[in-house]
C-alpha positions in Angstrom: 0.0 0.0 0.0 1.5 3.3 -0.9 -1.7 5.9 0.5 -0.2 8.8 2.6 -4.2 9.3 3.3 -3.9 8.5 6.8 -5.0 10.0 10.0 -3.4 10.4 13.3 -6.7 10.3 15.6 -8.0 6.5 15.6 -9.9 4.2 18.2 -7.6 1.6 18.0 -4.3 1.6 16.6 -3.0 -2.1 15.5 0.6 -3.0 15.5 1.7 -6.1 13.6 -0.1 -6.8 10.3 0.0 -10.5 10.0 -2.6 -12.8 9.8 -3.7 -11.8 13.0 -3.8 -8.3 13.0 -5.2 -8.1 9.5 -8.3 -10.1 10.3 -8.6 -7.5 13.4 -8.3 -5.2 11.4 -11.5 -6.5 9.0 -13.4 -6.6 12.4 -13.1 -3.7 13.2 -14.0 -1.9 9.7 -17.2 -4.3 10.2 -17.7 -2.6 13.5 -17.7 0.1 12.4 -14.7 1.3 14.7 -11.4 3.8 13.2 -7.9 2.1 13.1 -5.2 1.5 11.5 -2.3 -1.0 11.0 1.4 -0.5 11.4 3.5 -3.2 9.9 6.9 -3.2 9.1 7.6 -5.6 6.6 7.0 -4.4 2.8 5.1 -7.8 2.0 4.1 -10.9 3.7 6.7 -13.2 4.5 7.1 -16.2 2.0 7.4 -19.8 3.2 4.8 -21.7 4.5 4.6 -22.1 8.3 1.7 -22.0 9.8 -0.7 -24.3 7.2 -4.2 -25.4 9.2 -7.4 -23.2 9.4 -9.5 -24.5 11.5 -13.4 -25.0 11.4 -14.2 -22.4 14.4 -11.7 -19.9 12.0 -13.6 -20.4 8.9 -16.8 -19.8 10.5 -15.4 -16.3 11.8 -14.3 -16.1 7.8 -17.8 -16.9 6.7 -19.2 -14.1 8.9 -17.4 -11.6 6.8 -17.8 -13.5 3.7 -14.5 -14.3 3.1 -14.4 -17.6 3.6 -14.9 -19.1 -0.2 -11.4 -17.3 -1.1 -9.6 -19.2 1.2 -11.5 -23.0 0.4 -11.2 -22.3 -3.0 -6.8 -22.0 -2.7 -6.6 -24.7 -0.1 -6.5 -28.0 0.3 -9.9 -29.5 2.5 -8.7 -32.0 5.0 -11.3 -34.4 6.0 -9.5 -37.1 7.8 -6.5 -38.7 9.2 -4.8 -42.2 9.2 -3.0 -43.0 12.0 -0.5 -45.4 12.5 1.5 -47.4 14.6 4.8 -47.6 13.4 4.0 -49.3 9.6 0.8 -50.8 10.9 -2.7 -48.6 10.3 -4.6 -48.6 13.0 -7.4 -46.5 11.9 -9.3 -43.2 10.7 -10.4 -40.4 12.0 -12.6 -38.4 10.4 -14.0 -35.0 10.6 -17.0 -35.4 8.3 -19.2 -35.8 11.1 -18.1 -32.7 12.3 -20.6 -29.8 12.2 -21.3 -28.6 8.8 -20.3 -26.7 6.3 -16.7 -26.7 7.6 -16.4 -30.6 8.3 -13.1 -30.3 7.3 -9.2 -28.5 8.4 -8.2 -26.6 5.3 -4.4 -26.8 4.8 -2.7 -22.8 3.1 0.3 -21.9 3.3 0.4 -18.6 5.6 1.9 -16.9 3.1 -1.2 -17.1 1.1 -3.5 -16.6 4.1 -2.0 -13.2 4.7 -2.3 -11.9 1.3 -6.2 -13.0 1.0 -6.9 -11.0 4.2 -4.8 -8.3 3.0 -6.8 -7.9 -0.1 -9.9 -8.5 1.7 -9.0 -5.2 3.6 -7.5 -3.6 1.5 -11.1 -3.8 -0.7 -12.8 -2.6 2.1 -10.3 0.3 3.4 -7.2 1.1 1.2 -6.3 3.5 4.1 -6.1 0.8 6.5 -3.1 -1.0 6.3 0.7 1.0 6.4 3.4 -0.8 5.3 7.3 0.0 5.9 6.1 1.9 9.1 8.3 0.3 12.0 7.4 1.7 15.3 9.8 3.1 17.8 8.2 4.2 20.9 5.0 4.5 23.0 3.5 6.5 24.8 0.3 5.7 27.3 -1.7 8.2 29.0 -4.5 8.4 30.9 -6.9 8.6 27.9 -4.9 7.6 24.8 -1.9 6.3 23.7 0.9 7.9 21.5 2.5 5.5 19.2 5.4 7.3 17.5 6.6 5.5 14.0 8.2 5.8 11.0 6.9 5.8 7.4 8.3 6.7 4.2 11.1 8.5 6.0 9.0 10.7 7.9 8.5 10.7 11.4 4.4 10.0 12.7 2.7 10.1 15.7 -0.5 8.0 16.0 -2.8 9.0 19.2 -5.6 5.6 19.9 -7.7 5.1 22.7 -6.3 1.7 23.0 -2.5 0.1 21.4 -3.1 -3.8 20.5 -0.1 -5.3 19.6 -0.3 -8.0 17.1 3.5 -8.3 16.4 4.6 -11.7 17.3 6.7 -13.8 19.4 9.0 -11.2 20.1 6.6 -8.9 20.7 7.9 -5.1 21.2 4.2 -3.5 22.5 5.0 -6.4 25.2 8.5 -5.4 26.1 7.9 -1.5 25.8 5.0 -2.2 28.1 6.7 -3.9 30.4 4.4 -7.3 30.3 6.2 -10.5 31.3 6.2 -13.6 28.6 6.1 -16.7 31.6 6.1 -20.3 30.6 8.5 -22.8 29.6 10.5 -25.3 26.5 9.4 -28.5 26.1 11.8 -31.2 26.0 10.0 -31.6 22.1 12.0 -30.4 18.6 11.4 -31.4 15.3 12.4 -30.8 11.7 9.8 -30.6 8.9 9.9 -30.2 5.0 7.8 -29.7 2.4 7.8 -32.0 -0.3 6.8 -33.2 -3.8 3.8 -35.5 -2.9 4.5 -39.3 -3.9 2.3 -40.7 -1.4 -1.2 -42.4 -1.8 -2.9 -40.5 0.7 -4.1 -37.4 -1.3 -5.9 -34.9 0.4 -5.7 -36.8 3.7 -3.8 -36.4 6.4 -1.5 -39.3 8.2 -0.1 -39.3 11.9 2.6 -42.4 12.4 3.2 -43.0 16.4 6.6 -43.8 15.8 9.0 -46.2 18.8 11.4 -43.7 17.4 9.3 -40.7 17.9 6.5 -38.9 16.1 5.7 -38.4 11.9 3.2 -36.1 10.4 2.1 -36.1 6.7 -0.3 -33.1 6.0 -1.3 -32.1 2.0 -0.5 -28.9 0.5 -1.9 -27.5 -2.3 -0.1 -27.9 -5.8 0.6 -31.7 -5.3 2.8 -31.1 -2.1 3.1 -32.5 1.5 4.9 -31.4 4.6 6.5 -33.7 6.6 7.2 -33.0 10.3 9.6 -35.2 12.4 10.0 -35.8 15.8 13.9 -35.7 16.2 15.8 -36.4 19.5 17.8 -32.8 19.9 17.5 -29.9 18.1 18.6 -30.2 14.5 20.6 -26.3 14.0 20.6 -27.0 10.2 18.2 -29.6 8.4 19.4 -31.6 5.9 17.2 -32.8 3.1 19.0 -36.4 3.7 17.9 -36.4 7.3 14.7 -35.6 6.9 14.2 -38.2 4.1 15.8 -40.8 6.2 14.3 -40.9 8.9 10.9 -41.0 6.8 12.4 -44.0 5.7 13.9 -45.8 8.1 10.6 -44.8 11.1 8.0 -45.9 8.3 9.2 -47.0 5.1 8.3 -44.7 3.3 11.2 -44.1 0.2 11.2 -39.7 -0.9 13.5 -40.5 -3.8 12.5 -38.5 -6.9 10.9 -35.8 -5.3 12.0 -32.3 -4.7 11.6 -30.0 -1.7 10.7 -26.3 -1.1 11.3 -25.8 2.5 13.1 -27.1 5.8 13.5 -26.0 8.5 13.6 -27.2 12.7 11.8 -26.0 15.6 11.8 -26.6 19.2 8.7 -26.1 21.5 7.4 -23.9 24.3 4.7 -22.6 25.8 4.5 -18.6 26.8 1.7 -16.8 28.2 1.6 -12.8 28.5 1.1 -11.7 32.0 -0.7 -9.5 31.8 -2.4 -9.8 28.3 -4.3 -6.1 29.2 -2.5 -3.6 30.6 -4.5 0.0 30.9 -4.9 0.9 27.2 -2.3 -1.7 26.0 -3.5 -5.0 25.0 -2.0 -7.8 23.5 -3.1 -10.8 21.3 -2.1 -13.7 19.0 1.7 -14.8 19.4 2.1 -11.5 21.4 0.0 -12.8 24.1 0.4 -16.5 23.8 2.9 -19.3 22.1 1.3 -22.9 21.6 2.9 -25.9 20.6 2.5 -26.1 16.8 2.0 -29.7 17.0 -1.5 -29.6 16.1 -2.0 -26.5 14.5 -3.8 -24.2 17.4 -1.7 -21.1 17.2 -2.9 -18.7 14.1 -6.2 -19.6 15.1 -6.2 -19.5 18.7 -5.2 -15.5 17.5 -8.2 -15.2 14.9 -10.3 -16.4 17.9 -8.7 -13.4 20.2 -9.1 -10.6 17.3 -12.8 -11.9 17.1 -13.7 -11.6 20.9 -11.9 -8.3 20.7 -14.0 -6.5 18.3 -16.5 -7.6 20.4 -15.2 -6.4 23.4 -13.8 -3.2 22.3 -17.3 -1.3 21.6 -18.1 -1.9 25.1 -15.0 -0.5 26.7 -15.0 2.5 24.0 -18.4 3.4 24.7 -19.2 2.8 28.5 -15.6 4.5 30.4 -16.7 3.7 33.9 -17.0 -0.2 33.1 -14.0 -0.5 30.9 -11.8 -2.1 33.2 -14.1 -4.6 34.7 -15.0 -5.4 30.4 -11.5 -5.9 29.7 -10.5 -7.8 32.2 -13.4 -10.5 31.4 -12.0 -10.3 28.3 -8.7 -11.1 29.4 -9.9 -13.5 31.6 -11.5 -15.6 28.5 -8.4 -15.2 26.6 -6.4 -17.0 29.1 -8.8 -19.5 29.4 -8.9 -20.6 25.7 -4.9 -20.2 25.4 -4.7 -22.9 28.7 -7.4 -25.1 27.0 -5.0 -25.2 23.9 -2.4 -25.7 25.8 -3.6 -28.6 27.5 -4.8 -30.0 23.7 -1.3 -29.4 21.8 0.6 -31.3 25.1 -1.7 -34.1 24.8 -0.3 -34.2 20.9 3.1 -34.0 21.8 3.2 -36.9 24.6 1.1 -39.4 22.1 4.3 -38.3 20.0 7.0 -39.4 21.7 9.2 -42.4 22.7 7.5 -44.0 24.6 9.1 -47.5 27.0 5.1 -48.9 26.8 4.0 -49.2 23.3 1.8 -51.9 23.8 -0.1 -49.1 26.3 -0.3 -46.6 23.5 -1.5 -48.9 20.5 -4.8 -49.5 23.0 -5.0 -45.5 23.7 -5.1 -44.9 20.1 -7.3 -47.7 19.3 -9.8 -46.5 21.7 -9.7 -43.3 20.9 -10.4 -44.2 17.0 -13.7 -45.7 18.0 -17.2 -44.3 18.0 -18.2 -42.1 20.4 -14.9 -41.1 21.3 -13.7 -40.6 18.0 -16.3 -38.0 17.7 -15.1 -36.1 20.6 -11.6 -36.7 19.6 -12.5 -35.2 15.9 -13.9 -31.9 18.0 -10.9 -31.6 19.9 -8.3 -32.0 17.1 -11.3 -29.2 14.7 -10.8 -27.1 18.2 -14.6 -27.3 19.0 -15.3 -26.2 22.9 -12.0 -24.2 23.2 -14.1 -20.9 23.8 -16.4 -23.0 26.2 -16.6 -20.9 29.6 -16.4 -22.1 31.9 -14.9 -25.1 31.7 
């Protein structure tokens, strides 16, 4: 976006304008509340990463009418074979799952971001800054000052509330002076995408390894990432490694095929503390980190933006209650995160080695069977993760 056409006065002033904060940012235009995004990078970034949207985010998608876009690019995941090992030891599927959105949808982030951005962009060409890297803030009692540069030029954006959208390393959370408390898992992994030369289409597959944990997931354009469960943390992946171990954990031979990404990552869980502070509030990887095993993270953020626009006319509109309004808010937001929590460590420990195999295979069994499978298909769709209380 190249517009100078911006204000300095806004209701809310969004920093970070990745997936999270540009579906924020289409909330609030629907709510008919003034904003604007700061972001620093020129363009999304490419690669894939994060891949799975969710059926509780496409339904937030659908109530903007956005979410055809994003089925028609992606790939619709309806179920899962699991493994032990080599041996199959079931399905599960999401087709029971409520409808229309009985399904994950695997996209790359990369094309995720630019679908919202042009979604926005249709809606308010004004809305989104690029190249604008913010330096300082300022809260006071009644707005805050965030002072940022665009285009070489110095700005100043005044907002009744900062939310800051701008990742892991969040620097709204550090400026503010909000801890990041949690911990690393003992989990790492390497993952790749690759040529698809498997039979398993648009299905996912999950192999419960004695050596550790292997996920299959479809991309679109005939590709599938590969995630592996390594011992240590791999500091630079080799295609040969990855490939490897593919073959020697499952049999499974990726000769012939050629690769776009790898990469490794370990795992931790972070929660902000807090995620409101006075007119500061944080959300999406600012405010939490999930394990990615199980794909909760991006979507755990979409669910924040969403309960945010809700929140936000209240506390804009009725002063005296605005603390007691946020602080539900913030009180449902740690909720969900904890609930996710709980969900993605429950992925990683069916992951691991495991000394009691034989234990596992009739965990996994069971929970492949009607009716648990049903509740297990709802868990991994993240159905119930706004459920209050619990």
């Amino acid at each position: 976006m190249t517009t100078n056409n911006f204000s300095n006065t806004y209701q809310v002033v969004i920093v970070g304008g990745g997936p999270v904060g540009l579906y924020l940012g289409l909330c609030l235009e629907q709510a008919g509340i003034s904003y604007i995004i700061l972001e620093k990078r020129s363009a999304p970034r490419p690669g894939s990463r994060s891949l799975g949207i969710h059926p509780v985010s496409l339904e937030l998608f659908e109530e903007l009418n956005i979410a055809s876009s994003f089925i028609r690019d992606g790939v619709t995941i309806q179920k899962g074979h699991t493994f032990l090992n080599k041996k199959k030891l079931g399905v599960l599927s999401f087709k029971s799952c409520p409808k229309p959105f009985n399904f994950i949808l695997a996209l790359p982030q990369y094309r995720t971001e630019l679908l919202l951005e042009q979604a926005l962009t249709e809606k308010n060409t004004s809305a989104l800054l690029r190249n604008a890297t913010v330096h300082t803030i300022r809260e006071h009692a009644h707005h805050v000052d965030v002072h940022f540069e665009y285009k070489g030029k110095k700005h100043t954006a005044k907002a009744e509330y900062l939310v800051g959208c701008d990742g892991k390393n969040s620097s709204i959370r550090r400026q503010s002076g909000i801890s990041f408390k949690g911990q690393y898992y003992p989990d790492t992994y390497i993952m790749g995408d690759f040529t698809d030369n498997t039979q398993f289409g648009s299905d996912a597959a999950i192999f419960l390894c004695d050596k550790g944990l292997i996920e299959s997931f479809p991309l679109p354009n005939n590709r599938r990432r590969w995630v592996v469960k390594t011992d240590d943390y791999v500091d630079q992946v080799s295609r040969e490694q990855l490939t490897s171990s593919v073959l020697s954990r499952i049999g499974h031979s990726m000769n012939n095929t050629e690769h776009t990404m790898l990469s490794s990552f370990g795992v931790q869980k972070l929660l902000a503390d807090p995620m409101v502070k006075g007119r500061i509030i944080l959300i999406g990887d600012a405010a939490h980190i999930v394990s990615p095993i199980g794909g909760q993270g991006m979507n755990l953020g979409w669910l924040d933006a969403r309960d945010l626009a809700e929140t936000l006319p209240q506390a804009l509109y009725n002063n005296l209650q605005k603390d007691t309004i946020l602080n539900q808010y913030q009180k449902r937001r740690v909720h969900a995160a904890k609930v996710a929590i709980r969900r993605a460590e429950m992925n990683m420990k069916l992951g691991r080695k495991i000394n009691t195999p034989f234990f596992r295979k009739i965990l996994v069994s069971l929970m492949l069977k009607s009716p648990i499978s049903q509740l297990m298909a709802n868990i991994f769709t993240m159905r119930g993760i706004e459920r209050w209380p619990i």
